[in-house]
Each structure stands twice: as structure tokens, then as C-alpha cells.
C-alpha positions as CSV (number, residue, x, y, z in Angstrom):
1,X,-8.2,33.5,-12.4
2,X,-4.6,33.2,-11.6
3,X,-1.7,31.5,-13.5
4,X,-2.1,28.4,-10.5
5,X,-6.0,28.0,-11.5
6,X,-4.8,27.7,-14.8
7,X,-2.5,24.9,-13.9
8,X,-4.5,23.1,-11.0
9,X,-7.6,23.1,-13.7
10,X,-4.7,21.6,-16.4
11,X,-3.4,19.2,-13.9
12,X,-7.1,17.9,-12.7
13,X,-8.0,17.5,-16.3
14,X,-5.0,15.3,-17.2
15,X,-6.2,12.8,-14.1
16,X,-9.7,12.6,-15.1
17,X,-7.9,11.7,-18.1
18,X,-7.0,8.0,-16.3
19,X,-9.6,5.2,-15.6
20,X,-10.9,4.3,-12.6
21,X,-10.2,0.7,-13.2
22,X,-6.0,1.8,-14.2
23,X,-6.1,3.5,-10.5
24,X,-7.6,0.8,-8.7
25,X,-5.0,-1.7,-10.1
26,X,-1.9,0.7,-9.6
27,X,-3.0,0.8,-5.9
28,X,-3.8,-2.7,-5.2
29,X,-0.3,-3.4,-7.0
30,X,1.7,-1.1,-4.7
31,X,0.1,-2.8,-1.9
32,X,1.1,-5.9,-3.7
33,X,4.6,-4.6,-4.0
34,X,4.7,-3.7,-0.2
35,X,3.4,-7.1,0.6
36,X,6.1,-8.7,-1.1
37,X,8.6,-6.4,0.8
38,X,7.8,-7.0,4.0
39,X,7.7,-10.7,3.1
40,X,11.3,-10.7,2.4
41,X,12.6,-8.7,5.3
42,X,15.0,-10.3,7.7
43,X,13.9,-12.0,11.2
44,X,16.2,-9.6,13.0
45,X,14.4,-6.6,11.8
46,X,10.9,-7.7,12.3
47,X,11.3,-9.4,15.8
48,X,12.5,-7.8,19.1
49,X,15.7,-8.3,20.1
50,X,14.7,-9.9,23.9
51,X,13.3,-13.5,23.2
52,X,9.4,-13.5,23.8
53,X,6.7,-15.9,22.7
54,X,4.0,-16.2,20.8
55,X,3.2,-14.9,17.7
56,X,2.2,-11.4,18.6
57,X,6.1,-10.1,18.6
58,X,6.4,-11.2,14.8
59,X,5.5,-8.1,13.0
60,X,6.1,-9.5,10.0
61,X,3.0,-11.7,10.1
62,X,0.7,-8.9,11.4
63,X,2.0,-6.4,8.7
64,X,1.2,-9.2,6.0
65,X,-2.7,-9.8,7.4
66,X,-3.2,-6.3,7.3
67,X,-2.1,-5.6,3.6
68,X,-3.8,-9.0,2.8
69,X,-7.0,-7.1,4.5
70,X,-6.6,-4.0,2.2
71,X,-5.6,-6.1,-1.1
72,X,-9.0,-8.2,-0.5
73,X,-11.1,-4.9,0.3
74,X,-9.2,-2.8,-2.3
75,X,-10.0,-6.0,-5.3
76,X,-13.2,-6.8,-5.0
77,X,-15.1,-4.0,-3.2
């Protein structure tokens, strides 16, 4: 074995180390996190700059289902 088995073996020893549960919260929180973000960014940045209508120009609200999508799928299944 080489000196990078020794340490990939260390290193996959330490994360089998961490719960399941303590992952599957740190992810949904980042999502979480990222949600919030793009929540709070400006209209400028989100919308193009020519005026067009209806809602499918608003990134901002399609960006918010989709991490709503993962943050359900990523909770409870």
C-alpha cells in the first residue's frame, strides 16, 4: 500500500465517523442557506433588463420552487 491508501483509508474512516442524520441536515440547511440567498437578491439581478411579462422572466421565483422541491425531497424522503 502506498502512503495515499494510508491516508484515503484515514480520511474515509473519519466520515464514517459522522451520522447519517448530521449529513442529511447539513445538506438540507445549505439548501436552506441558498434559499434564503436568492430570496434576498435584488430585482435587477434576477430579471432581464428588456421589460417582458409574465412570470417566467423572474428567476428568482423559479430558483426558490426548485430549492423548495429539493428541501421537501431532501426532509422527508
Amino acid at each position: 500500500m502506498t502512503p495515499l491508501h494510508t491516508i484515503g483509508n484515514f480520511i474515509r474512516n473519519l466520515m464514517l465517523l459522522v451520522p447519517l442524520d448530521a449529513v442529511r441536515v447539513l445538506f438540507v440547511a445549505v439548501l436552506v442557506g441558498l434559499l434564503i440567498w436568492v430570496l434576498r437578491l435584488p430585482r435587477e439581478v434576477t430579471t432581464p433588463p428588456e421589460e417582458s411579462t409574465g412570470w417566467t422572466p423572474n428567476l428568482k421565483l423559479v430558483a426558490s420552487l426548485t430549492l423548495i422541491v429539493q428541501i421537501v425531497i431532501y426532509s422527508f424522503l
